[in-house]
PyMOL Python script that loads the backbone (N, CA, C, O; Angstrom):
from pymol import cmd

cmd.read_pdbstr("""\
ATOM      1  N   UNK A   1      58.783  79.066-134.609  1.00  0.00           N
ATOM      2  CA  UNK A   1      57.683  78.746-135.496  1.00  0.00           C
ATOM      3  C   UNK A   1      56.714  79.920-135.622  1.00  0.00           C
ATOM      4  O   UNK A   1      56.296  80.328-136.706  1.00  0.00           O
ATOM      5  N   UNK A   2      56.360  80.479-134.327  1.00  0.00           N
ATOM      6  CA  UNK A   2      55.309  81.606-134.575  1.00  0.00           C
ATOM      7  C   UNK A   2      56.060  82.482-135.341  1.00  0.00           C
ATOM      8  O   UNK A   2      55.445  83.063-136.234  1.00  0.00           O
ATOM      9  N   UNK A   3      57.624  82.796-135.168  1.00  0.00           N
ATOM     10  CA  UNK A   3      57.824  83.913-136.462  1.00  0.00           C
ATOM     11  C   UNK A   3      57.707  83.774-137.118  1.00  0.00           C
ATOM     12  O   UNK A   3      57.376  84.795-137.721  1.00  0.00           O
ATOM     13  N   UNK A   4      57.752  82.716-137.859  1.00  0.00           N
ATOM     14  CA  UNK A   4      57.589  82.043-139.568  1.00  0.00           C
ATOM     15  C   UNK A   4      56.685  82.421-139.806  1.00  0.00           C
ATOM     16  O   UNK A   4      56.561  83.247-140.710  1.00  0.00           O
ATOM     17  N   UNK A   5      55.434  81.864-138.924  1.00  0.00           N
ATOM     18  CA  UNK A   5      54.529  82.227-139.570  1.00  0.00           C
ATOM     19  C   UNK A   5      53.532  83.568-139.421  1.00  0.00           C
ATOM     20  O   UNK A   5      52.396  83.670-139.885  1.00  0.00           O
ATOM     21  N   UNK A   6      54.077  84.305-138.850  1.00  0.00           N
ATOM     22  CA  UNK A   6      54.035  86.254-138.630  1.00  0.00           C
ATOM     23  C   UNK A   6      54.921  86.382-140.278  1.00  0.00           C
ATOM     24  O   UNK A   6      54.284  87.167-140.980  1.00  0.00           O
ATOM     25  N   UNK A   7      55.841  85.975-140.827  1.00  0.00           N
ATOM     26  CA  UNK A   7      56.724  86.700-142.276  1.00  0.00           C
ATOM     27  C   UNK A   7      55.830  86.102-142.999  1.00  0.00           C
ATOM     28  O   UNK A   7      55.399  86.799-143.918  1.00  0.00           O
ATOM     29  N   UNK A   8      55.263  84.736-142.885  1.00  0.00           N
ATOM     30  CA  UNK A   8      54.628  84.755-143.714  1.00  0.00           C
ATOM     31  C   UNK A   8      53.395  85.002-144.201  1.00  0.00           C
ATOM     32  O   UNK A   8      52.949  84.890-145.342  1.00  0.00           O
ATOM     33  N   UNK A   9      52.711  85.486-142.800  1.00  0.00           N
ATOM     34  CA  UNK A   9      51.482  86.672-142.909  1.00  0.00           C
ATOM     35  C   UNK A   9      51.535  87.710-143.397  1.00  0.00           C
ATOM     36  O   UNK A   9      50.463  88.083-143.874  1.00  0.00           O
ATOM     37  N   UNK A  10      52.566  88.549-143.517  1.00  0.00           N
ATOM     38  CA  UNK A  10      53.185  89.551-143.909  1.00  0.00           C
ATOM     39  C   UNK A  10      53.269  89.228-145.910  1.00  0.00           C
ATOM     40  O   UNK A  10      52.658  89.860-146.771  1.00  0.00           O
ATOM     41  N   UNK A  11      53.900  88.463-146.041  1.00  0.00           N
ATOM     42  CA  UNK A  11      54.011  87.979-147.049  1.00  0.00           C
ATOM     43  C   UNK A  11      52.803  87.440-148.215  1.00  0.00           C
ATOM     44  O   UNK A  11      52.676  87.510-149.437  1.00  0.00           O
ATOM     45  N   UNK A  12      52.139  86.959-147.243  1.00  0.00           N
ATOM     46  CA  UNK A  12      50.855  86.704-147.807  1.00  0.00           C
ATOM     47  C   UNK A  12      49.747  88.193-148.200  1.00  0.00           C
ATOM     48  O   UNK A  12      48.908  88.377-149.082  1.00  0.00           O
ATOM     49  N   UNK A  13      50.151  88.868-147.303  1.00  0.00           N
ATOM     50  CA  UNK A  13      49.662  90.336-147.384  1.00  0.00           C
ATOM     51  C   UNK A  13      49.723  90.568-148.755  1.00  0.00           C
ATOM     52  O   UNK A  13      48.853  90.754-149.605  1.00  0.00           O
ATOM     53  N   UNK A  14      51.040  90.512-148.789  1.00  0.00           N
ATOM     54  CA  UNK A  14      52.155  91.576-149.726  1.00  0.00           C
ATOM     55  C   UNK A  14      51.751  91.024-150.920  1.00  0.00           C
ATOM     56  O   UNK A  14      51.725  91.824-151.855  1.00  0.00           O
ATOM     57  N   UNK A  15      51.339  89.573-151.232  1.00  0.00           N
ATOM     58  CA  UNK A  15      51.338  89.058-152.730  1.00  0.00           C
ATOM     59  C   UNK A  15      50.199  88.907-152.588  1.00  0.00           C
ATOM     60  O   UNK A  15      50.047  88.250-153.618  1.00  0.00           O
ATOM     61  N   UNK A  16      49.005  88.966-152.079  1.00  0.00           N
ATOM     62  CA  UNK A  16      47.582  88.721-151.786  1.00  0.00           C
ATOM     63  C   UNK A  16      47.186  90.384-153.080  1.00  0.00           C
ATOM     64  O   UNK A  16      46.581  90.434-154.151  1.00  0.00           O
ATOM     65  N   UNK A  17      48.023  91.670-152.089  1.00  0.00           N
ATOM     66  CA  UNK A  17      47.744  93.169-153.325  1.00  0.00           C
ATOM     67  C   UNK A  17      47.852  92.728-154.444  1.00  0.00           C
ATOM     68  O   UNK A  17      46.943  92.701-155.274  1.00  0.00           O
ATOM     69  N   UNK A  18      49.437  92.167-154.664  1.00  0.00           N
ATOM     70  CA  UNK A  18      49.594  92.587-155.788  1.00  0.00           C
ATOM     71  C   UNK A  18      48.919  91.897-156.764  1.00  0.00           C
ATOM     72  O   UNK A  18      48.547  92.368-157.839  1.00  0.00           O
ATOM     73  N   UNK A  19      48.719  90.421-156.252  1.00  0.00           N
ATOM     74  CA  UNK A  19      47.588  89.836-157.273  1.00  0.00           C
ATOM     75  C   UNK A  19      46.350  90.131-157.668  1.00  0.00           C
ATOM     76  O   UNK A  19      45.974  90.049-158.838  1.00  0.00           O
ATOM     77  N   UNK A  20      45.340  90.652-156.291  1.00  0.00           N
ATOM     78  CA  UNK A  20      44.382  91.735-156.686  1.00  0.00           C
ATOM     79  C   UNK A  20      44.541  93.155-157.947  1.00  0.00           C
ATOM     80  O   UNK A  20      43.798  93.621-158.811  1.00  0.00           O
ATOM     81  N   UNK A  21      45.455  93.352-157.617  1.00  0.00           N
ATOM     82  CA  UNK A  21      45.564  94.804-158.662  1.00  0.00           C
ATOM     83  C   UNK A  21      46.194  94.361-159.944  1.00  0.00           C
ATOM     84  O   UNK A  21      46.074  94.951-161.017  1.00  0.00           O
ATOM     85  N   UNK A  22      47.013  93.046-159.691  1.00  0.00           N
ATOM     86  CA  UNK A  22      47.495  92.545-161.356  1.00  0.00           C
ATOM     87  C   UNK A  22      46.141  91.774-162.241  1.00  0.00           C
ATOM     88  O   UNK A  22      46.026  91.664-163.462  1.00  0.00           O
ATOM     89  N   UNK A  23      45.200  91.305-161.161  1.00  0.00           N
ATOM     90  CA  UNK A  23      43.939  90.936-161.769  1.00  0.00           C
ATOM     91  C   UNK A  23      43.032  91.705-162.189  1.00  0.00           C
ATOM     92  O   UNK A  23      42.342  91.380-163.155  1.00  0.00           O
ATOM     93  N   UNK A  24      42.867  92.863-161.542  1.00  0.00           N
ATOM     94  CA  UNK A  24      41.746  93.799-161.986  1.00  0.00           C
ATOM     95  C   UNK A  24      42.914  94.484-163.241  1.00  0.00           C
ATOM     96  O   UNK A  24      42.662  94.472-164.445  1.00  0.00           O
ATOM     97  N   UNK A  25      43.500  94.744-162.963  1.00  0.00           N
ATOM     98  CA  UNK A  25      44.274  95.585-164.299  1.00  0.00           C
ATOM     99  C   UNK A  25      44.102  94.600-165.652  1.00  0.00           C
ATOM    100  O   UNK A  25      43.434  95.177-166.509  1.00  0.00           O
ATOM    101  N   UNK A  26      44.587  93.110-166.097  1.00  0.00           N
ATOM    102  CA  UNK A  26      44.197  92.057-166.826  1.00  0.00           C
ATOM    103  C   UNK A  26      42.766  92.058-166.585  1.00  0.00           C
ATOM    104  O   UNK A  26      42.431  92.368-167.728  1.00  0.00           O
ATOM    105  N   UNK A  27      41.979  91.975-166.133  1.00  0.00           N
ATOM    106  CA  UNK A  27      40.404  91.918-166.154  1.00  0.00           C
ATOM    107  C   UNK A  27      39.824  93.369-167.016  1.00  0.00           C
ATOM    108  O   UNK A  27      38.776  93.445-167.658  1.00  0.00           O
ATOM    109  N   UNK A  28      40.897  94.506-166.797  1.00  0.00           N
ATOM    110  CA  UNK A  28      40.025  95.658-168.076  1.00  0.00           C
ATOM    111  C   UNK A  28      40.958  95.855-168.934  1.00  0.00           C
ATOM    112  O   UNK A  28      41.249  96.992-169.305  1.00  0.00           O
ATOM    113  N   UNK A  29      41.559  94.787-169.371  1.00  0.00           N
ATOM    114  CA  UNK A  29      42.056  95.175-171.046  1.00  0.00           C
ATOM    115  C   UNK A  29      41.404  94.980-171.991  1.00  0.00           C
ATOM    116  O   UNK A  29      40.342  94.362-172.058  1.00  0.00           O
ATOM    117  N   UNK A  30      42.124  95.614-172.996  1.00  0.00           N
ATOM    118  CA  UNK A  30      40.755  95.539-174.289  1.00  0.00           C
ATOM    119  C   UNK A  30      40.937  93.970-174.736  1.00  0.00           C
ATOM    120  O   UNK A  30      39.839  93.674-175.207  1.00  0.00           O
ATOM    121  N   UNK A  31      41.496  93.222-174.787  1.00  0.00           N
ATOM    122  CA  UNK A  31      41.476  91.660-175.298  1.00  0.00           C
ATOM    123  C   UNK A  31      40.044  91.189-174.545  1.00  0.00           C
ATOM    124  O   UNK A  31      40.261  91.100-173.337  1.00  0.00           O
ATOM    125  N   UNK A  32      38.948  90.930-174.808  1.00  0.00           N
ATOM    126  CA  UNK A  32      37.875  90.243-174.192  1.00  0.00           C
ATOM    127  C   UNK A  32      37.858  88.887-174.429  1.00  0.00           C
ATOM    128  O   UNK A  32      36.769  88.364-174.662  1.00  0.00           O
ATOM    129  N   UNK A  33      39.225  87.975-174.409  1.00  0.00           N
ATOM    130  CA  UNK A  33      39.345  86.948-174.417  1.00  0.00           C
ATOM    131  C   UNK A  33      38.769  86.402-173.133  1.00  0.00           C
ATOM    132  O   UNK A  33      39.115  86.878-172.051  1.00  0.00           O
ATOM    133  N   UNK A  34      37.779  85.279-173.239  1.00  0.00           N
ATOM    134  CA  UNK A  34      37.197  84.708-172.069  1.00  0.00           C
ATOM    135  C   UNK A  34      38.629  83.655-171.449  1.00  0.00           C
ATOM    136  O   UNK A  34      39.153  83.833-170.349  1.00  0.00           O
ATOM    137  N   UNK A  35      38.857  83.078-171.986  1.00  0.00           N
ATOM    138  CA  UNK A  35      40.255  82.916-170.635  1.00  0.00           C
ATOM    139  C   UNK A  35      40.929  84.121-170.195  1.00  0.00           C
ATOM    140  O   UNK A  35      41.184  84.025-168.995  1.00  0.00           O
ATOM    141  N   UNK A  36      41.316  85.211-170.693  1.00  0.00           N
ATOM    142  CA  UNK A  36      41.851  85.934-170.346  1.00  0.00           C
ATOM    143  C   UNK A  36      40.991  86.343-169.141  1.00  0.00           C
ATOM    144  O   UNK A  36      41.381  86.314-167.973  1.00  0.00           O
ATOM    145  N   UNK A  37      40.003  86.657-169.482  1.00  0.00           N
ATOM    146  CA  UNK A  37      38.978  87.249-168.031  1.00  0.00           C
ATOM    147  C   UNK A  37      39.113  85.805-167.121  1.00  0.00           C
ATOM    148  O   UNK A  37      39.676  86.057-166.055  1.00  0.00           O
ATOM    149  N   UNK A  38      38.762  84.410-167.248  1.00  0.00           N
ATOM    150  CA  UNK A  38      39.185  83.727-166.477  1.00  0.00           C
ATOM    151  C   UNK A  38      40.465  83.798-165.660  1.00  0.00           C
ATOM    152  O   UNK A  38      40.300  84.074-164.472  1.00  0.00           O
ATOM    153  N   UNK A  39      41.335  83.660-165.953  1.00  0.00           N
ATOM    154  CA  UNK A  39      43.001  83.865-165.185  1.00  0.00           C
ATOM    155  C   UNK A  39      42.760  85.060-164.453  1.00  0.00           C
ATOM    156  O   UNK A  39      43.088  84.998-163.268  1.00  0.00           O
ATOM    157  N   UNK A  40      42.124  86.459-164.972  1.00  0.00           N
ATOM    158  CA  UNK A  40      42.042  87.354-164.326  1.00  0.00           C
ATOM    159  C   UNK A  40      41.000  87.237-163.021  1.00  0.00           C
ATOM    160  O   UNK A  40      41.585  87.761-162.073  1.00  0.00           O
ATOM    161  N   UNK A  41      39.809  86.800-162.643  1.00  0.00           N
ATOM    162  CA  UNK A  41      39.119  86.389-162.295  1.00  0.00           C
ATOM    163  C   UNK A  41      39.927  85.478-160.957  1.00  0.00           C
ATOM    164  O   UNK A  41      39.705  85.746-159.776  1.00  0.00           O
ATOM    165  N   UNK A  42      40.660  84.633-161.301  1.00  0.00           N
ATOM    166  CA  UNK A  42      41.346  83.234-160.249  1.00  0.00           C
ATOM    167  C   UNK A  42      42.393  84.325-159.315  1.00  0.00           C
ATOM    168  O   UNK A  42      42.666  84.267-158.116  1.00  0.00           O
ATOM    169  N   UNK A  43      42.849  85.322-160.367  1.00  0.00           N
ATOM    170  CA  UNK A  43      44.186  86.407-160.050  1.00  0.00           C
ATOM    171  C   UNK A  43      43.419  87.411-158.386  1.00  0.00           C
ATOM    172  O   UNK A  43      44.039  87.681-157.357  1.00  0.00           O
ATOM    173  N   UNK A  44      41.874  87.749-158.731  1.00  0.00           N
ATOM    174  CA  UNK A  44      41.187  88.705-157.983  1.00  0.00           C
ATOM    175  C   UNK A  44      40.466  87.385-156.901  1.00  0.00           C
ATOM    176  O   UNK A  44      40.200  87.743-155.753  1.00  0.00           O
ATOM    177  N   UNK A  45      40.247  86.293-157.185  1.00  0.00           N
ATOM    178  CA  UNK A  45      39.474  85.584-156.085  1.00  0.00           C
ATOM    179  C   UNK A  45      40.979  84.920-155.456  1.00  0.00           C
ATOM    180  O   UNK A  45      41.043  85.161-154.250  1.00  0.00           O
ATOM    181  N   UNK A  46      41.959  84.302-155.866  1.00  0.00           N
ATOM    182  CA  UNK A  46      42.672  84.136-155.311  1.00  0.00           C
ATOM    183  C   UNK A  46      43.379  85.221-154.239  1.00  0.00           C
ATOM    184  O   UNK A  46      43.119  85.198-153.036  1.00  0.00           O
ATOM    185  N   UNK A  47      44.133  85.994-154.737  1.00  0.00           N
ATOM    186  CA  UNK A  47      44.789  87.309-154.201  1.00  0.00           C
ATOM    187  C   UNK A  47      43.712  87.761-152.655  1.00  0.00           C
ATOM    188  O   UNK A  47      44.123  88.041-151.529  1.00  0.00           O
ATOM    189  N   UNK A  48      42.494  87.700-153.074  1.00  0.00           N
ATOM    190  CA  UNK A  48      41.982  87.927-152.065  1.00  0.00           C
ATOM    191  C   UNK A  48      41.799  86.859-151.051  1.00  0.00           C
ATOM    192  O   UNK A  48      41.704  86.999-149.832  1.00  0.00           O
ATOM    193  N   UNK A  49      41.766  85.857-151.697  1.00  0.00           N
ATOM    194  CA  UNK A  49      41.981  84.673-150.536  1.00  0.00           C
ATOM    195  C   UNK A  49      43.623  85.047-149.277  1.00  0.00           C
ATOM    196  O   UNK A  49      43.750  85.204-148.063  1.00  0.00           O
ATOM    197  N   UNK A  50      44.341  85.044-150.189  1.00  0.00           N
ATOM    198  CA  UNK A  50      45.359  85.271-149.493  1.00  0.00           C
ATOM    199  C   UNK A  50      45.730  86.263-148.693  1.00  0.00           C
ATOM    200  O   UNK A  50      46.410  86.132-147.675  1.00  0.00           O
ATOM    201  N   UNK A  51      45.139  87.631-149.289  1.00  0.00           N
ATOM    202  CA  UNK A  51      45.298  88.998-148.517  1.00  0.00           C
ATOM    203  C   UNK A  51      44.496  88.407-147.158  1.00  0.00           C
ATOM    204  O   UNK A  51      45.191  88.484-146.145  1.00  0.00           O
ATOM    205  N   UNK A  52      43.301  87.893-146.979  1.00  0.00           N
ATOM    206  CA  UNK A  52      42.336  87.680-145.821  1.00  0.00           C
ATOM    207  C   UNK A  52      42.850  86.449-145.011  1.00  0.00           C
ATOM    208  O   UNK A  52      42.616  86.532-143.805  1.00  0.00           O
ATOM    209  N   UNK A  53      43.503  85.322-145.422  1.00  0.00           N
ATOM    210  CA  UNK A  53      44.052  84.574-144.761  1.00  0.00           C
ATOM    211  C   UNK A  53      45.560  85.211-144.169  1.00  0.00           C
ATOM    212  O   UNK A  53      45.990  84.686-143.142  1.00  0.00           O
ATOM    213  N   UNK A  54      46.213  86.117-144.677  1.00  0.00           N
ATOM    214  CA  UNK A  54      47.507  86.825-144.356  1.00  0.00           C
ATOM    215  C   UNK A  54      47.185  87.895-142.895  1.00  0.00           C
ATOM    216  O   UNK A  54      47.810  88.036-141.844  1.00  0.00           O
ATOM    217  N   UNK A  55      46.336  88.318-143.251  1.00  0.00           N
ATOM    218  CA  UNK A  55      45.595  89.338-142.300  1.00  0.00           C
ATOM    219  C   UNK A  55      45.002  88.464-140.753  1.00  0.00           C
ATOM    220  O   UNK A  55      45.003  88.841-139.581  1.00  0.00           O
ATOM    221  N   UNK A  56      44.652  87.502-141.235  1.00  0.00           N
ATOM    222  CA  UNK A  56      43.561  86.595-139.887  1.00  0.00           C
ATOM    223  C   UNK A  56      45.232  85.852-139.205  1.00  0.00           C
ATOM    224  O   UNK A  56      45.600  85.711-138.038  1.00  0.00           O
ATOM    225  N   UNK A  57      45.739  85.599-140.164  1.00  0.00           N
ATOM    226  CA  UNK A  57      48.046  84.942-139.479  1.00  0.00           C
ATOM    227  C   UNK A  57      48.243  85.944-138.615  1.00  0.00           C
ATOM    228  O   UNK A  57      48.392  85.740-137.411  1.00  0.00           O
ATOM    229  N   UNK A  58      48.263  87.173-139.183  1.00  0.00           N
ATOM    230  CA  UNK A  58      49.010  88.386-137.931  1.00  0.00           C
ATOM    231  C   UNK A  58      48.204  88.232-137.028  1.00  0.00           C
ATOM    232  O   UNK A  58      48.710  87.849-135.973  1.00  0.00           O
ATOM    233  N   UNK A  59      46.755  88.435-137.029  1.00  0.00           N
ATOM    234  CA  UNK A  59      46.068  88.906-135.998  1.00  0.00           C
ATOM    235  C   UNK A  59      46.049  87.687-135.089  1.00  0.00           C
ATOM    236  O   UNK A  59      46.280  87.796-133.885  1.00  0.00           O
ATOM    237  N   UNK A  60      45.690  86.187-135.843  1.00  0.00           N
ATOM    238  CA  UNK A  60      46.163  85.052-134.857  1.00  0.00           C
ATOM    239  C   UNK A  60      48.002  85.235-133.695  1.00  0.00           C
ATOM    240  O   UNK A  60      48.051  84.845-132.528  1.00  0.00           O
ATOM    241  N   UNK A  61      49.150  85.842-134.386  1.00  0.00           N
ATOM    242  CA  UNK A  61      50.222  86.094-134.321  1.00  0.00           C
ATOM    243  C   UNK A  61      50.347  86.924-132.890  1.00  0.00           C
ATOM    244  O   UNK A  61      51.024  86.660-131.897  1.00  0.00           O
ATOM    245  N   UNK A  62      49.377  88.104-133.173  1.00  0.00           N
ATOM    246  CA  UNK A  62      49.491  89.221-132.378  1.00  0.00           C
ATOM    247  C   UNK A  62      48.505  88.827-130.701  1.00  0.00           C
ATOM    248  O   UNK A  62      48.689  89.045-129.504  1.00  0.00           O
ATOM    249  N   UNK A  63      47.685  88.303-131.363  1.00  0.00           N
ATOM    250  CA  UNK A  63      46.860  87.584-130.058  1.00  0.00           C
ATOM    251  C   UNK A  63      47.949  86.413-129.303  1.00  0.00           C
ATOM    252  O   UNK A  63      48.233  86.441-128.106  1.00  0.00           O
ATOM    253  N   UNK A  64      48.271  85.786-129.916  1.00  0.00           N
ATOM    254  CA  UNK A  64      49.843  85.045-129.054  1.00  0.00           C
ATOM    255  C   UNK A  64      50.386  85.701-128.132  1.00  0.00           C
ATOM    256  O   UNK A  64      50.214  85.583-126.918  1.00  0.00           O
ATOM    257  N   UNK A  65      51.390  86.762-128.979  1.00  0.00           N
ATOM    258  CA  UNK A  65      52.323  87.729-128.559  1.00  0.00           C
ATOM    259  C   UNK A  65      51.870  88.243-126.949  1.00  0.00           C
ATOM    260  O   UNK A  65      52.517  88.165-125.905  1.00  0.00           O
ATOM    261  N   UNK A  66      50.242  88.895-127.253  1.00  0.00           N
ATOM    262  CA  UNK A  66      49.530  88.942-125.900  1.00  0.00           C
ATOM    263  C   UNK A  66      49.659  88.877-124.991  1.00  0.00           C
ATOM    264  O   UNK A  66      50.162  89.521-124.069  1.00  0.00           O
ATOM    265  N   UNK A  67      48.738  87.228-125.318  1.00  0.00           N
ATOM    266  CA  UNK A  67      49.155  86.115-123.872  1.00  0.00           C
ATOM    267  C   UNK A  67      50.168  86.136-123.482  1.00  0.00           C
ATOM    268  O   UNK A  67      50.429  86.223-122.282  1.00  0.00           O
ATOM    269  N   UNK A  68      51.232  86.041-124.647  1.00  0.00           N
ATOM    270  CA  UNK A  68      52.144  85.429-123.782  1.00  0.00           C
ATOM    271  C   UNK A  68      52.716  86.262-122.356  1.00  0.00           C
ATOM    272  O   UNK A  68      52.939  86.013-121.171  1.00  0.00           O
ATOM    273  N   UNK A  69      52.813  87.798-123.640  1.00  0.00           N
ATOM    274  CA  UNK A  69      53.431  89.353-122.293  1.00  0.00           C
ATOM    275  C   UNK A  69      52.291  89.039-121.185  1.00  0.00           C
ATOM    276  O   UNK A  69      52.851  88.988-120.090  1.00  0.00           O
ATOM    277  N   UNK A  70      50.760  88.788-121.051  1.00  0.00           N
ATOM    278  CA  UNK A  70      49.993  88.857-119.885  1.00  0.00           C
ATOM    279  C   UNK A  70      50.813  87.746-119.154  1.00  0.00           C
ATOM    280  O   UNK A  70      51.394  88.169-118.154  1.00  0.00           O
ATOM    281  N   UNK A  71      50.995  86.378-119.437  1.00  0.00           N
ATOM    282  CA  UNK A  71      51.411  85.010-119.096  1.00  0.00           C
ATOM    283  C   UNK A  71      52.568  85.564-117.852  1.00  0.00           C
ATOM    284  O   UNK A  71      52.450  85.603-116.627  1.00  0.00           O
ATOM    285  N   UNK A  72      53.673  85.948-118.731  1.00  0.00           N
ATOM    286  CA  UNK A  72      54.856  86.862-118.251  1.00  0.00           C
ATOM    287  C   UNK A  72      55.328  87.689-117.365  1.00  0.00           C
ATOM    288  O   UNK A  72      56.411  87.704-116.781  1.00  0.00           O
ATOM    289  N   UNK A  73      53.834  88.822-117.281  1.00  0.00           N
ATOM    290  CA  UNK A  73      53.234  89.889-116.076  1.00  0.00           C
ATOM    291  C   UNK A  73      52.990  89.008-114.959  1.00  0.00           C
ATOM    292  O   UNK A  73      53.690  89.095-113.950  1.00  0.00           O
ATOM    293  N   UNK A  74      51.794  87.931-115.082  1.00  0.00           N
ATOM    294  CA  UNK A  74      51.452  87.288-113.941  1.00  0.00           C
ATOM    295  C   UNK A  74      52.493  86.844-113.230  1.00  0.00           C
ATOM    296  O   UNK A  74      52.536  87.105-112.027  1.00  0.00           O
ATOM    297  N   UNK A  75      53.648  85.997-113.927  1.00  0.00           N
ATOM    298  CA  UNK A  75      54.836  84.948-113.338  1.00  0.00           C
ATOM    299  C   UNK A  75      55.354  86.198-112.561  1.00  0.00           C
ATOM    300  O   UNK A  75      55.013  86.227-111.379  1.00  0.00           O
ATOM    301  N   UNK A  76      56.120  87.242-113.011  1.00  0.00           N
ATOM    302  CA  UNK A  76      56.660  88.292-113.051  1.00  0.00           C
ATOM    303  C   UNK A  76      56.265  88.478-111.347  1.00  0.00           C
ATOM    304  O   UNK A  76      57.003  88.279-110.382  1.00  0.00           O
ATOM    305  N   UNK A  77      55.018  88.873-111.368  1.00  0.00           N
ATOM    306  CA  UNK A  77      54.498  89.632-110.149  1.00  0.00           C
ATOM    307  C   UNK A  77      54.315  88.847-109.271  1.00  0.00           C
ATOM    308  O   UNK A  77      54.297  89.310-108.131  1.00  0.00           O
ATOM    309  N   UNK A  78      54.081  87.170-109.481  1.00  0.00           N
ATOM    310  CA  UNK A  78      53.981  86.312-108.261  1.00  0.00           C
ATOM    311  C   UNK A  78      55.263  86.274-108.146  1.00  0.00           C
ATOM    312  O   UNK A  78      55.722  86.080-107.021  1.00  0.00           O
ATOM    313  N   UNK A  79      56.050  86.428-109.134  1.00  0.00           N
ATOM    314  CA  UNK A  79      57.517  86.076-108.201  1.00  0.00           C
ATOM    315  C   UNK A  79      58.347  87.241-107.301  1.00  0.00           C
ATOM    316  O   UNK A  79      59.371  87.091-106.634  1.00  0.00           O
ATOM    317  N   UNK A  80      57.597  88.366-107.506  1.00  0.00           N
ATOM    318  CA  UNK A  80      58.071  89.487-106.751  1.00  0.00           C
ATOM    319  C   UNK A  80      57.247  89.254-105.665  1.00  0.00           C
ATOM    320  O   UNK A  80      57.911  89.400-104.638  1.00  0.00           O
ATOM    321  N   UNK A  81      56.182  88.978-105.446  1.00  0.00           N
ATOM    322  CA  UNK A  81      54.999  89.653-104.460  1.00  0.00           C
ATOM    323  C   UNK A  81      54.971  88.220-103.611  1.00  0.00           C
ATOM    324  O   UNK A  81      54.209  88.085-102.653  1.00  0.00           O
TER     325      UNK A  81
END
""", "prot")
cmd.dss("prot")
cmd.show_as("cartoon", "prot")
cmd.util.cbc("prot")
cmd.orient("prot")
């Protein structure tokens, strides 16, 4: 389960950019259609939702990983010592 959801932190990364930069790019075209700036707008607040929730997955992910190697060390050394 924790890998799943490490790919899909990763993942969330990955489509979090590209929606940021597909939104700001649609946000300066010459069409000044107000939906158009809307969609673009959902494209840059969304995307960033996701880039920051993708980012806080790994780092939740990597803080696991941690424990667990400290968890591991401890067993490790009481069972030698």
């Amino acid at each position: 389960m924790i890998g799943l959801v490490a790919i899909l932190g990763l993942f969330s990364i990955a489509l979090g950019l590209v929606a940021i930069v597909l939104g700001f790019i649609a946000w300066g075209q010459r069409g000044k259609v107000r939906a158009k700036r809307t969609m673009a707008a959902w494209g840059i607040g969304l995307g960033t939702l996701s880039l920051v929730l993708g980012i806080v997955g790994v780092v939740i992910v990597n803080e696991a990983f941690e424990d667990l190697d400290r968890e591991l060390d401890e067993i490790e050394s009481d069972l030698d010592g």
